[in-house]
N, C-alpha and C positions, 0 to 999 in steps of 0.2 A: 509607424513601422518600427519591429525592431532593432536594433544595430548592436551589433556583435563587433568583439574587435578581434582580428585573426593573430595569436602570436606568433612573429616569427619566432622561433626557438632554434638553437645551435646544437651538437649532439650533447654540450653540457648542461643546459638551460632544458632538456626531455627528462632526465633525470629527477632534476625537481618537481615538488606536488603542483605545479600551474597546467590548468585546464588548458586544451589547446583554442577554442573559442572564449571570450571572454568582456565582459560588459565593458566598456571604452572607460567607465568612472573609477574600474576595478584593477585596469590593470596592472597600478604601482600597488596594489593596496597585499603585494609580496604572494607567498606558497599559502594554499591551503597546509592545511596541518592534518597528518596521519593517526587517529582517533582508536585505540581500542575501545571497545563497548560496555566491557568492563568497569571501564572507569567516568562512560557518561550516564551509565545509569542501574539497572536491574530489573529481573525479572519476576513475572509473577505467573503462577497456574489458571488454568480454568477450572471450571468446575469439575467439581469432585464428588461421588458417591448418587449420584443419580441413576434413576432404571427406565424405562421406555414409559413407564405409567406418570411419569412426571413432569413430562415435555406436551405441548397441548393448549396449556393454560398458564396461567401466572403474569409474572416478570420479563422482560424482552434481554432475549440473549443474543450476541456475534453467531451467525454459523457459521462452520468452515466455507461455505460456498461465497458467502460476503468476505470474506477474508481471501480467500482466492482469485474470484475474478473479477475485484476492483482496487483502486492503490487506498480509499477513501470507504468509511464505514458511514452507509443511507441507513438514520436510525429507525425509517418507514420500512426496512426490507426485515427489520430482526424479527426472529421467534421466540416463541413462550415457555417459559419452565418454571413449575412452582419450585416458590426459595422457602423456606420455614424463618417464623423470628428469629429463631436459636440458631440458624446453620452461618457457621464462618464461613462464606465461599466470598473471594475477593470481586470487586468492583469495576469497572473501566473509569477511565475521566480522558480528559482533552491530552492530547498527544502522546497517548500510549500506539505504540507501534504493536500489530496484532499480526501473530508470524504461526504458520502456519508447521505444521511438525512433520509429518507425515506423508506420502504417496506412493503411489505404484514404478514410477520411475524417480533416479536424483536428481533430470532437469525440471520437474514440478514442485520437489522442496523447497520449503522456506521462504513458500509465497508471502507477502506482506503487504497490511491495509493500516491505514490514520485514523485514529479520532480525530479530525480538524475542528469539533466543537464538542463542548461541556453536554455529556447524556441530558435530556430533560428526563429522567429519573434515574433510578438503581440498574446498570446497564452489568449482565454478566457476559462470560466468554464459553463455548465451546469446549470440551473437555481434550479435543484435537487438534489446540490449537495454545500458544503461551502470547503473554504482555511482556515488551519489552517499554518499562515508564522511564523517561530519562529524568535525569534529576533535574536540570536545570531546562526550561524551554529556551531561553534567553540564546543557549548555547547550540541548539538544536530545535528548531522550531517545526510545527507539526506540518507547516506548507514545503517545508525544502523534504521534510523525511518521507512524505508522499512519493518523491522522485527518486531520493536516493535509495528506498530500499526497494524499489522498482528499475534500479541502472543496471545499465550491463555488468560495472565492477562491482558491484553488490551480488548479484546473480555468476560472475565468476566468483567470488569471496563461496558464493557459502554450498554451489553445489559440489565442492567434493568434501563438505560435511557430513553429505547423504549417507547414511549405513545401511546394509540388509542386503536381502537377494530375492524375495516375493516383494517385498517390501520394505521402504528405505524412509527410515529417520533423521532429525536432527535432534541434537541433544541443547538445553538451554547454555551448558556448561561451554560447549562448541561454538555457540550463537560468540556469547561472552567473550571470544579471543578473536572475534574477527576483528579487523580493522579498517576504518574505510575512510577515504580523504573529505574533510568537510572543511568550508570555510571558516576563516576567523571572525567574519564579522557579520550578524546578523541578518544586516543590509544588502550582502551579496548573495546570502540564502534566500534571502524574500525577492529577490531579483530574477533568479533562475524559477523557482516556485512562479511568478506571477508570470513569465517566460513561456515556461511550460504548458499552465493552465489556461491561458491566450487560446494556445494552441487547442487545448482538448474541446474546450469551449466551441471552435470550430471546426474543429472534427463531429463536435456534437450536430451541430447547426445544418450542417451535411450531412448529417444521416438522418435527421429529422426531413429534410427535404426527400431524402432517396426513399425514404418508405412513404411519404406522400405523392413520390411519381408511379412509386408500387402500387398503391391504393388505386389511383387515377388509372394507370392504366387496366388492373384487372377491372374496375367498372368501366372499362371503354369497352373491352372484350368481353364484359356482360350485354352490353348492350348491341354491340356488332355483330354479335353471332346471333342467330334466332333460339330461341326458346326451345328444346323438343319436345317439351309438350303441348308447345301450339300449333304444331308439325301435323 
């Protein structure tokens, strides 16, 4: 089981960056630290100069929809785009943060998904969508970034980035000056990450069962009902 330690906190001790739950081995180990983005890493485009006749075949790319609606890039869901030897169009690797630019409303911007493993080859990105690569993993690891740039304070941070009025952008430059609290130490990111993913794990487990009581019962109600064409 997991155990969490509840801080009590005073109204001076809320001020500071300490989470209000927190791992029982963690909780001398002081403030997370308030992080611009700026300074743990940069940004990179997706592809560039493509036309509809190009997408199909080739190379496996990020779509937006993988970037959207999961925290975690499955490199079995990506699509094809031919790349040419000669074309500069940059690359993915392991713990690039894939942020999404674009939508119809600003509570849908600046969705974001993990590489949590090395492409097994030349992986591109969507042209609707940017790479935030940190410099250092050590400091930022691709299992804690999964959850943070899926938290609430992440999602307050960057929706009033949104711009437009049909439709609403973020800009990389914008991305760049957020700030967001992350721990200092490694060991407490991989704590919350492995916390986390417990959980989805079994959330998975259970849905995997509720579509086999799904399954089960429409073949009970196949069978219980007659036929009408045996009618």
């Amino acid at each position: 089981m997991i155990k969490l330690y509840n801080m009590p906190m005073s109204k001076q001790e809320i001020k500071k960056m300490v989470p209000k739950l927190r791992f029982p081995e963690f909780r001398d180990a002081g403030e997370w630290e308030e992080k611009s983005l700026v300074n743990l890493g940069q940004t990179l485009s997706g592809l560039s100069g493509k036309s509809g006749d190009d997408f199909g075949t080739g190379k496996p790319f990020v779509t937006y929809m993988q970037v959207f609606s999961c925290a975690w890039i499955d490199f079995a869901k990506c699509a094809k785009v031919l790349i040419a030897d000669n074309e500069n169009q940059n690359t993915l690797q392991r713990g690039d943060i894939l942020i999404t630019t674009s939508s119809e409303t600003p509570e849908e911007v600046g969705f974001a998904s993990v590489l949590l493993d090395s492409p097994p080859e030349p992986l591109y990105l969507n042209s609707f969508c940017f790479a935030f690569r940190p410099d250092n993993l050590d400091m930022l690891i691709p299992e804690f970034s999964c959850y943070l740039f899926r938290s609430p304070i992440y999602r307050q941070a960057i929706k009033p980035l949104a711009q437009g009025v049909t439709r609403y952008n973020i800009s990389k430059g914008g991305f760049l000056k957020l700030r967001l609290p992350i721990p200092k130490g490694q060991k407490e990111q991989q704590k919350i990450a492995d916390c986390l993913s417990s959980i989805d794990d079994l959330i998975s487990a259970q849905s995997q069962k509720l579509d086999t009581l799904k399954a089960h019962k429409k073949g009970l109600m196949q069978q219980l009902f007659p036929n009408i064409e045996a009618l």
